[in-house]
TINUVO-480262 format. One line per 4 residues: for each residue x, y, z of C-alpha. Coordinates in Angstrom, 3 decimals. Layout:
// residues N
X,Y,Z; ...;
//
This chain:
// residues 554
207.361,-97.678,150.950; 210.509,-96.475,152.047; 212.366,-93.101,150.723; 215.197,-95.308,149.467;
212.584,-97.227,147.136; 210.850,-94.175,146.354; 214.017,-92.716,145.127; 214.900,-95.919,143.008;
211.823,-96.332,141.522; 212.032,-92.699,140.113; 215.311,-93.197,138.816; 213.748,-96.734,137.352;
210.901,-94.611,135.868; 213.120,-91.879,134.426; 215.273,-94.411,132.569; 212.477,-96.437,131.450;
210.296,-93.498,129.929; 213.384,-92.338,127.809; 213.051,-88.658,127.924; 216.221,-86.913,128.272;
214.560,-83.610,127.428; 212.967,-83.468,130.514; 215.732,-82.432,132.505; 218.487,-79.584,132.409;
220.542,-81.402,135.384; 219.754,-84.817,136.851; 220.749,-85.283,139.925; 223.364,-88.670,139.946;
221.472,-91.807,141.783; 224.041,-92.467,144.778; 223.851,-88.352,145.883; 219.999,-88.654,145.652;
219.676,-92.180,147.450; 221.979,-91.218,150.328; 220.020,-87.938,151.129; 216.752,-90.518,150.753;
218.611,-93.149,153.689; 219.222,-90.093,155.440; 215.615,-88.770,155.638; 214.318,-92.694,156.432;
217.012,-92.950,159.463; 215.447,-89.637,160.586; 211.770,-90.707,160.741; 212.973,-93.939,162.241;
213.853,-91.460,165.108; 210.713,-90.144,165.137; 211.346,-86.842,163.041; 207.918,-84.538,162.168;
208.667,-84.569,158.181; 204.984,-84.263,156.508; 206.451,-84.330,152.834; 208.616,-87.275,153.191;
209.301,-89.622,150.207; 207.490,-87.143,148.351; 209.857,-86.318,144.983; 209.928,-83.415,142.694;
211.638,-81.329,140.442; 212.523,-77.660,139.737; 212.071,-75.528,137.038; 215.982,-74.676,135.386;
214.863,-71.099,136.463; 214.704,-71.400,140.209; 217.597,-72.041,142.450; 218.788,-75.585,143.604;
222.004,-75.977,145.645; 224.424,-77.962,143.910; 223.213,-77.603,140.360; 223.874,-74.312,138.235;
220.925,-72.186,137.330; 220.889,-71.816,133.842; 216.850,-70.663,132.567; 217.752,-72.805,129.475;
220.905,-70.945,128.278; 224.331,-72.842,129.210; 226.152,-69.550,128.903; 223.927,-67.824,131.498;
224.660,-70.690,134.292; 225.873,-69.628,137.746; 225.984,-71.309,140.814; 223.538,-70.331,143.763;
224.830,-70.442,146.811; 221.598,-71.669,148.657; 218.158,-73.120,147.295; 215.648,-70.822,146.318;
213.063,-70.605,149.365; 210.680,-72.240,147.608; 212.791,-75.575,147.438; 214.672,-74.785,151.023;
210.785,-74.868,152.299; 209.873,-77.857,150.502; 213.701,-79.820,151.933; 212.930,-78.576,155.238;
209.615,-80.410,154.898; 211.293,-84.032,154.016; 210.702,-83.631,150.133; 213.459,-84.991,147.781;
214.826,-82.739,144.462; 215.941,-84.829,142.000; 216.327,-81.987,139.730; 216.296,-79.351,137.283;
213.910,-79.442,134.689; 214.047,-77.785,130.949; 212.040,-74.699,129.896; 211.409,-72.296,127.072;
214.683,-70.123,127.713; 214.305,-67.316,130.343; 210.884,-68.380,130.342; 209.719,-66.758,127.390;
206.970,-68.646,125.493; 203.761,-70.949,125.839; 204.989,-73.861,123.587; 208.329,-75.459,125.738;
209.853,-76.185,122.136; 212.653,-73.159,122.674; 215.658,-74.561,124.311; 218.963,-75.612,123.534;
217.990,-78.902,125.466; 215.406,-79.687,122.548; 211.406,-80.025,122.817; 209.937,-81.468,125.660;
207.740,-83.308,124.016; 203.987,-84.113,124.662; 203.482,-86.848,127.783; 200.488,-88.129,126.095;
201.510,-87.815,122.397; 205.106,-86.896,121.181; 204.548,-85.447,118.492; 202.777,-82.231,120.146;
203.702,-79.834,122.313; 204.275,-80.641,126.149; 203.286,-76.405,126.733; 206.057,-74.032,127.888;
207.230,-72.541,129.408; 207.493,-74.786,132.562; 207.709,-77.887,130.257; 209.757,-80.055,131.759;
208.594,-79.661,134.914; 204.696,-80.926,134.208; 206.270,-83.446,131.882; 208.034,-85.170,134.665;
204.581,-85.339,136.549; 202.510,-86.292,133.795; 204.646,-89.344,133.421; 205.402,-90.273,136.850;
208.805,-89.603,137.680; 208.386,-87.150,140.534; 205.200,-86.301,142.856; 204.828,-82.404,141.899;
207.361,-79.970,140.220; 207.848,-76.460,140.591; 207.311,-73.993,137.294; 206.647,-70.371,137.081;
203.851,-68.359,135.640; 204.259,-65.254,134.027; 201.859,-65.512,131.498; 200.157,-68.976,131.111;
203.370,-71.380,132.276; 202.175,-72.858,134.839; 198.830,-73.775,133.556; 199.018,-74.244,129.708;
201.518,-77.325,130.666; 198.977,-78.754,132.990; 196.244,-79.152,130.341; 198.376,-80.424,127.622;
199.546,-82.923,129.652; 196.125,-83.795,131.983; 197.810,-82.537,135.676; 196.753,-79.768,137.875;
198.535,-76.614,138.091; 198.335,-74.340,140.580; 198.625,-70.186,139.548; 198.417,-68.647,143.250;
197.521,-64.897,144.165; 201.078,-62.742,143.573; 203.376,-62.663,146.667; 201.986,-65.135,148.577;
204.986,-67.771,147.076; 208.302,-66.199,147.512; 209.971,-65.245,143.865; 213.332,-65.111,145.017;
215.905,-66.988,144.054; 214.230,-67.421,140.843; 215.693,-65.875,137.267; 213.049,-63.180,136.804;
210.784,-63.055,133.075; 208.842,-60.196,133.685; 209.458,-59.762,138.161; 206.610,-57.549,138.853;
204.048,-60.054,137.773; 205.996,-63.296,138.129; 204.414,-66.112,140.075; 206.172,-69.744,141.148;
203.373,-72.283,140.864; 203.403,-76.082,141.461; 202.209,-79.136,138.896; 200.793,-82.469,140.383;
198.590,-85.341,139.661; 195.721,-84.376,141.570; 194.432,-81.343,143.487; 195.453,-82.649,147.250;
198.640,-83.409,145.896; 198.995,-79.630,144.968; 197.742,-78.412,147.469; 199.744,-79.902,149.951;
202.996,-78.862,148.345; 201.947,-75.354,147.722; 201.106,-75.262,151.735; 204.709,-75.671,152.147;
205.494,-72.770,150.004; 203.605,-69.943,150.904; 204.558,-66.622,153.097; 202.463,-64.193,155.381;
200.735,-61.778,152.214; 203.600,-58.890,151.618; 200.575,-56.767,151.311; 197.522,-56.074,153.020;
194.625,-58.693,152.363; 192.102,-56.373,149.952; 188.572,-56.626,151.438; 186.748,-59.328,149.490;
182.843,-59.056,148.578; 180.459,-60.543,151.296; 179.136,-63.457,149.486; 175.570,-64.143,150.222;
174.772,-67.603,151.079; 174.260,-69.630,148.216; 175.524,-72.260,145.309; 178.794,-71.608,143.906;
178.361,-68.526,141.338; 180.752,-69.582,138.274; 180.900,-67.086,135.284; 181.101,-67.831,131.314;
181.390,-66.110,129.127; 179.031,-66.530,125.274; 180.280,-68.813,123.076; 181.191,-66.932,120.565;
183.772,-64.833,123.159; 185.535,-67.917,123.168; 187.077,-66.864,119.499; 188.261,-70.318,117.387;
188.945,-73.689,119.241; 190.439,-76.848,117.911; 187.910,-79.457,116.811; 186.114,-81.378,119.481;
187.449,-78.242,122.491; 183.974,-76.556,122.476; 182.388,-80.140,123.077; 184.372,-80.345,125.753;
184.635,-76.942,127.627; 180.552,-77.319,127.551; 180.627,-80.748,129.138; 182.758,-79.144,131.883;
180.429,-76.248,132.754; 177.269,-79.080,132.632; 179.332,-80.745,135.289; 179.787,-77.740,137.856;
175.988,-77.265,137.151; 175.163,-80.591,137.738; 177.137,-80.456,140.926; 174.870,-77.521,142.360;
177.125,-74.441,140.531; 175.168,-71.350,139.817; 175.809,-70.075,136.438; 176.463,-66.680,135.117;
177.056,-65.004,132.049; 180.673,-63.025,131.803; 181.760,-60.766,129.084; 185.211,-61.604,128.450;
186.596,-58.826,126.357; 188.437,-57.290,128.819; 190.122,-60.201,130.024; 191.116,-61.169,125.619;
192.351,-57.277,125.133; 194.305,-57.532,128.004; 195.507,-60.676,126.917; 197.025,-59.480,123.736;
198.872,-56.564,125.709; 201.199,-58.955,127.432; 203.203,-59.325,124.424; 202.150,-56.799,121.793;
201.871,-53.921,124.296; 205.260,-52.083,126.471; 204.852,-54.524,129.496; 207.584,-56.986,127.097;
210.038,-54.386,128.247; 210.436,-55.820,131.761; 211.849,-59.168,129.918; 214.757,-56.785,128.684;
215.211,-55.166,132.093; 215.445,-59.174,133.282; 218.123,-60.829,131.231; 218.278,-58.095,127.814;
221.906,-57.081,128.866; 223.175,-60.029,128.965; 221.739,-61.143,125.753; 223.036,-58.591,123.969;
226.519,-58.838,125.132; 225.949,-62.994,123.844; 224.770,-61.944,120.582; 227.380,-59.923,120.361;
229.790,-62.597,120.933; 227.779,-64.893,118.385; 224.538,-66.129,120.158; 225.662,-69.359,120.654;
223.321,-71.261,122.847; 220.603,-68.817,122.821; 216.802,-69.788,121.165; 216.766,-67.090,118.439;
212.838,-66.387,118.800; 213.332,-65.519,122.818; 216.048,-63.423,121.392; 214.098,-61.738,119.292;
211.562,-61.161,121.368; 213.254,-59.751,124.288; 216.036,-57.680,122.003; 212.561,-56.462,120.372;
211.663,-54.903,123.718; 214.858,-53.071,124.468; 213.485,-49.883,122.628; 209.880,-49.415,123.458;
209.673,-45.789,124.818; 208.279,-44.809,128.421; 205.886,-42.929,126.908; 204.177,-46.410,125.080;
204.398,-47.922,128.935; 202.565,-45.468,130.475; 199.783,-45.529,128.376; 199.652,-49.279,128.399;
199.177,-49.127,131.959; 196.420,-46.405,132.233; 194.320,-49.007,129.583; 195.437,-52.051,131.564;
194.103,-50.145,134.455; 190.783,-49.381,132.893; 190.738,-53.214,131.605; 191.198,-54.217,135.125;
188.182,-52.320,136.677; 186.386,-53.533,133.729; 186.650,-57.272,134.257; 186.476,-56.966,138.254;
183.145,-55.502,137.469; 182.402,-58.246,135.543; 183.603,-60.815,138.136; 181.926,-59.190,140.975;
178.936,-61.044,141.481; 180.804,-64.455,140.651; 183.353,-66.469,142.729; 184.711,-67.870,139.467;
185.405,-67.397,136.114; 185.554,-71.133,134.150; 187.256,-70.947,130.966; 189.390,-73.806,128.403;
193.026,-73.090,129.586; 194.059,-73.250,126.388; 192.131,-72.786,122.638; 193.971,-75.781,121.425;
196.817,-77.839,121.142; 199.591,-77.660,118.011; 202.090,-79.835,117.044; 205.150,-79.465,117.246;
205.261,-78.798,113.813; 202.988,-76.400,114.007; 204.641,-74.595,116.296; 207.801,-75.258,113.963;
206.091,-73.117,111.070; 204.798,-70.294,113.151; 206.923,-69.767,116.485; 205.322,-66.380,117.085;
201.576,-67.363,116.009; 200.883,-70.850,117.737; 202.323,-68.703,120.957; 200.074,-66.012,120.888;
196.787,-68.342,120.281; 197.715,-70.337,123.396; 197.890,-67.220,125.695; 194.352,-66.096,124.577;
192.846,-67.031,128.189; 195.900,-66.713,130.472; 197.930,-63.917,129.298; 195.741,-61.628,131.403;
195.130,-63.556,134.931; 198.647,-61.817,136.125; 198.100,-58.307,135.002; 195.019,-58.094,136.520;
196.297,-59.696,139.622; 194.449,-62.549,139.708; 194.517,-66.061,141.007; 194.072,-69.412,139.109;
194.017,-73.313,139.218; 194.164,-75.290,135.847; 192.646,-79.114,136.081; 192.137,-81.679,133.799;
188.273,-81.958,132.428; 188.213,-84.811,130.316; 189.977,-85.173,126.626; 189.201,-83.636,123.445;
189.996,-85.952,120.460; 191.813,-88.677,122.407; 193.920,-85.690,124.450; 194.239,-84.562,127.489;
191.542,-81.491,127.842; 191.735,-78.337,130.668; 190.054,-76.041,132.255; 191.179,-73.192,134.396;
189.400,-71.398,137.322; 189.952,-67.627,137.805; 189.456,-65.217,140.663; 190.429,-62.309,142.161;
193.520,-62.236,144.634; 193.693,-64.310,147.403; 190.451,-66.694,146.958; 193.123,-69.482,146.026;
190.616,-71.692,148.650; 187.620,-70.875,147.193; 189.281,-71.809,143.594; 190.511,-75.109,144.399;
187.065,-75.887,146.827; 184.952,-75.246,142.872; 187.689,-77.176,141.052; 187.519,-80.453,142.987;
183.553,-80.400,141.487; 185.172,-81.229,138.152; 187.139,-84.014,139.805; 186.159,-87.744,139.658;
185.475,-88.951,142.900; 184.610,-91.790,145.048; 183.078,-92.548,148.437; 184.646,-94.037,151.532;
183.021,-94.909,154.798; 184.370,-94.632,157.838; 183.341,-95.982,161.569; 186.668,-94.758,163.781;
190.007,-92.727,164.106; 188.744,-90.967,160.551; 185.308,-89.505,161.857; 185.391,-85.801,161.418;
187.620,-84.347,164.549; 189.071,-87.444,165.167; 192.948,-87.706,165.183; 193.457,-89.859,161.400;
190.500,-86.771,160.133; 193.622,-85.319,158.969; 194.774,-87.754,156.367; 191.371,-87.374,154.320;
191.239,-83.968,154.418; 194.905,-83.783,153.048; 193.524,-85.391,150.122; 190.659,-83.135,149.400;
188.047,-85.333,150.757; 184.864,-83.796,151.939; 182.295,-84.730,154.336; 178.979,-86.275,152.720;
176.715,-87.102,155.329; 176.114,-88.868,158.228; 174.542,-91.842,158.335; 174.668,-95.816,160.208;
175.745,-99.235,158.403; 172.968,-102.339,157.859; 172.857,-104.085,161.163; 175.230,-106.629,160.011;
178.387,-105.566,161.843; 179.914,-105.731,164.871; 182.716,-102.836,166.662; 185.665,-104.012,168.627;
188.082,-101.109,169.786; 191.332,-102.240,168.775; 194.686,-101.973,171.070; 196.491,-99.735,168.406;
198.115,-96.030,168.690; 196.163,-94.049,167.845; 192.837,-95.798,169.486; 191.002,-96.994,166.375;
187.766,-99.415,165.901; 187.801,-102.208,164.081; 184.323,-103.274,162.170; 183.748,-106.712,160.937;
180.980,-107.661,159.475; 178.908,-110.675,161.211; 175.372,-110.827,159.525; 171.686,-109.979,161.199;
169.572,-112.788,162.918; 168.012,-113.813,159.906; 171.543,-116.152,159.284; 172.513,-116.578,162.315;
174.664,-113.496,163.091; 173.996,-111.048,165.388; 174.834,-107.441,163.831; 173.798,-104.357,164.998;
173.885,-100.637,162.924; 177.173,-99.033,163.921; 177.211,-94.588,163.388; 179.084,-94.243,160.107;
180.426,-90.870,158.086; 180.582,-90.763,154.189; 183.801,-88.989,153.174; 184.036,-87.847,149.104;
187.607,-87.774,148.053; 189.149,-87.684,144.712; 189.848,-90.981,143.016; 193.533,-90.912,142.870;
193.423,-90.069,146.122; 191.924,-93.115,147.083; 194.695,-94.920,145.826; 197.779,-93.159,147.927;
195.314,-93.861,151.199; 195.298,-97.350,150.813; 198.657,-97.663,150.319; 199.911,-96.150,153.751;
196.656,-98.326,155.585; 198.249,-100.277,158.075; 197.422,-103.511,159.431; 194.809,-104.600,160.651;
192.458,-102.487,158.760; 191.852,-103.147,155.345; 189.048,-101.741,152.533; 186.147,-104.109,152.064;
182.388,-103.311,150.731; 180.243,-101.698,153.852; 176.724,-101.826,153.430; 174.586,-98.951,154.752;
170.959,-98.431,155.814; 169.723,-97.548,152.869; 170.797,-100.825,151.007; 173.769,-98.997,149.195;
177.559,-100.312,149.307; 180.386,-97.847,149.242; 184.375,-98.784,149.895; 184.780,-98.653,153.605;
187.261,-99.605,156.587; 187.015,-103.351,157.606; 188.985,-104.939,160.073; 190.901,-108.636,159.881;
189.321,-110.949,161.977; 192.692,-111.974,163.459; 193.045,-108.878,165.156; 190.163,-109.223,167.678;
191.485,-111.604,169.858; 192.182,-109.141,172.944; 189.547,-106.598,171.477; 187.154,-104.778,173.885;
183.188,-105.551,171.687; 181.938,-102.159,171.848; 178.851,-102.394,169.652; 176.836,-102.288,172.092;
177.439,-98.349,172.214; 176.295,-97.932,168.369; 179.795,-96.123,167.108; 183.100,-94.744,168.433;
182.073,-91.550,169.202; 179.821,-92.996,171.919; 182.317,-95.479,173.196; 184.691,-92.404,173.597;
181.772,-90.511,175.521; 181.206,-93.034,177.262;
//
């Protein structure tokens, strides 16, 4: 599918799902298709642009050229004079902004109900929350308007959206995404993080977003060879859960069990008394150092436009003494040791992302309650410098449930590797170009798939290598002697992949291959790359060499 169509077909999407909350600035159709016949002329012409067609949007916090930069307050709005380098990356790359998304103002809260704009409400059901503060943003993903979006995470926004509305969301390790450009919360501890359908699709956009570490890589622990070590912690750590959560944070950790994961009991305290610090303790004061001036000048001249509990909190902060700071840091530091300790021998901690999910009239009743409840597990994965990648595991009373994955800086790999276990996935054979070091290898790996095994098909096909660039094989499937054909067993490789991913691969497979039933040696049938019949015509039959590999080595 073309850019163009991609484009229109958002637009299409955005009209038809009637959510005008989503967004803080749409961009206007004709600007965003011309920009999308640009980028299609360019790969015409052969251009190198890995994200093309791919769509997203940008939190109203972080800069895009062209729209103002307002972190949900119309009376803070400038005008940036570039993109942030997170979206200037992302352009350069052949991805498409559509546009601005809405947020809890200055990205201050867990619930995305505190905006001028309105609620964003719920993807799944409207009348909870969508999760805040990067609301609109995982919104737009959840219901298909855009590829990924960019949020922030200061203290749970980039991950409490992703369960509420059953996406990924990837936390990485401070500094290695650039924060500039973006309309600080609390800077020191600030992180931008991407939202997506699946884990590839994450993935891949965050590639396009990182920077060289600003600081030196810590030594991390020699892991002995082994299963995946995943902490817990009790049961009763977990404090109280909405009905049906505990059900279904247990059914996750059976899965990364069942899948081969070690696990290991983790006492969480330090992580839950860190927690509460974020917003009871001094650090608050660094969201009055951000944007506190300004909002006291605008109360001043009548608060219009400003949410009044992000006012309060952040005027709240404006008079916390050093004194109080100082001594929330030595504890924080102490806190920190503490739950490294506990992490050491683990490369994961697996906990609910969230302990439940309010309404929006909850939320209503209580602004400052429901808030703190849903930081209880990710207030304290930036303050202790962590890294973290939220997935969907499942649903929990007919919603969306999920889970988050935490480890110390800079194992963002190893994260994501232990999340795709929770993923559903499916199998794919393949006989050609897709074999592991092969030029198409590529494409599955940029959807997370993994190798499986090794193995051959029945002897009921036949290999012709196909006049196509790249040099591919084409398998068709002839029968054995006992009916008449004459099949042979060709080499084969079993590729796991997630199952949404299986979906965008067939839809870029060219002609003539298509995606038929293979058989293997063992009797078993997974999805696998056939060939039409029609293209054989002028085919070199190289069965007789029992897979490419040995027709290459020929």
């Amino acid at each position: 599918m073309s850019t163009l169509a991609r484009v229109r077909r958002a637009y299409a999407r955005a009209a038809a799902v009637n959510r005008p909350e989503i967004w803080i600035d749409l961009r206007p159709q004709p600007e965003v298709e011309a920009e999308a016949t640009t980028l299609d002329a360019r790969l015409a012409n052969g251009d190198q642009l890995p994200l093309a067609g791919r769509l997203f949007a940008a939190k109203g916090n972080i800069d895009v050229h062209g729209l103002p930069t307002t972190a949900g307050c119309p009376a803070y709005a400038y005008e940036p004079q570039a993109d942030a380098p997170v979206v200037a990356r992302l352009r350069a790359a052949g991805a498409i902004v559509l546009g601005t998304t809405n947020l809890d103002q200055f990205a201050t809260g867990l619930v995305g109900t505190r905006s001028p704009h309105g609620p964003v409400r719920n993807a799944h059901d409207p009348a909870r929350i969508s999760g805040g503060s990067s609301s609109g943003s995982a919104v737009a993903v959840a219901l298909g308007i855009v590829d990924f979006a960019l949020g922030t995470d200061t203290a749970g926004s980039g991950r409490i959206p992703a369960a509420f509305n059953g996406i990924v969301g990837l936390k990485p390790t401070r500094g290695l995404v650039p924060t500039d450009g973006v309309v600080p919360a609390c800077a020191s501890i600030d992180c931008v993080t991407v939202f997506a359908r699946t884990l590839p699709e994450a993935e891949q956009a965050l590639s396009f977003m990182t920077s060289p570490p600003a600081r030196a890589l810590p030594p991390l622990p020699q892991r002995a060879p082994g299963p995946w070590r995943v902490a817990v912690p009790p049961r009763g750590q977990l404090g109280e859960l909405d009905e049906g959560w505990a059900g279904a944070y247990e059914a996750a950790v059976a899965q990364l069990a069942a899948a081969g994961a070690e696990l290991r009991e983790l006492d969480l305290t330090p992580f839950t008394e860190a927690a509460a610090m974020l917003y009871q303790g001094a650090f608050v004061a660094e969201r009055y150092t951000a944007v506190g001036g300004f909002i006291d000048k605008l109360m001043a001249e009548g608060g219009t436009g400003l949410d009044p509990t992000v006012a309060h909190i952040i005027t709240g902060a404006r008079d916390i003494p050093a004194h109080r700071l100082f001594a929330d840091q030595a504890h924080l530091a102490t806190l920190r040791t503490r739950a490294l300790a506990e992490l050491a021998d683990a490369d994961a901690l697996l906990l609910p992302t969230a302990p439940g999910h309010p309404t929006l009239a909850e939320v209503a009743a209580d602004p400052l309650g429901a808030n703190a409840r849903l930081g209880r597990f990710t207030n304290s994965t930036n303050l202790f410098d962590l890294a973290a990648v939220a997935v969907p595991a499942g649903e929990a009373n007919g919603l969306p449930f999920g889970v988050m994955l935490i480890g110390p800086a800079f194992t963002d790999d190893r994260l994501a590797t232990i999340a795709r276990l929770l993923q559903p996935t499916t199998s794919i054979a393949v006989v050609g170009a897709h074999l592991s070091d092969q030029p198409l290898n590529p494409q599955l790996l940029a959807l997370g798939a993994r190798l499986d095994r090794t193995t051959t098909t029945a002897p009921v096909y036949r290999l012709h290598a196909l006049r196509t660039t790249p040099p591919k094989p084409g398998l068709v499937h002839v029968g054995d002697g006992s009916d008449g054909g004459d099949g042979a067993a060709i080499e084969a490789e079993i590729w796991r992949l997630p199952a949404e991913g299986l979906g965008r691969f067939l839809s870029a497979l060219p002609r003539p291959m298509t995606l038929g039933s293979v058989e293997l040696a063992d009797g078993t049938r997974v999805p696998g790359f056939l060939c039409e019949p029609s293209a054989l015509t002028d085919a070199e039959d190289i069965t007789a060499y029992g897979g490419w590999r040995a027709y290459l080595n020929r």
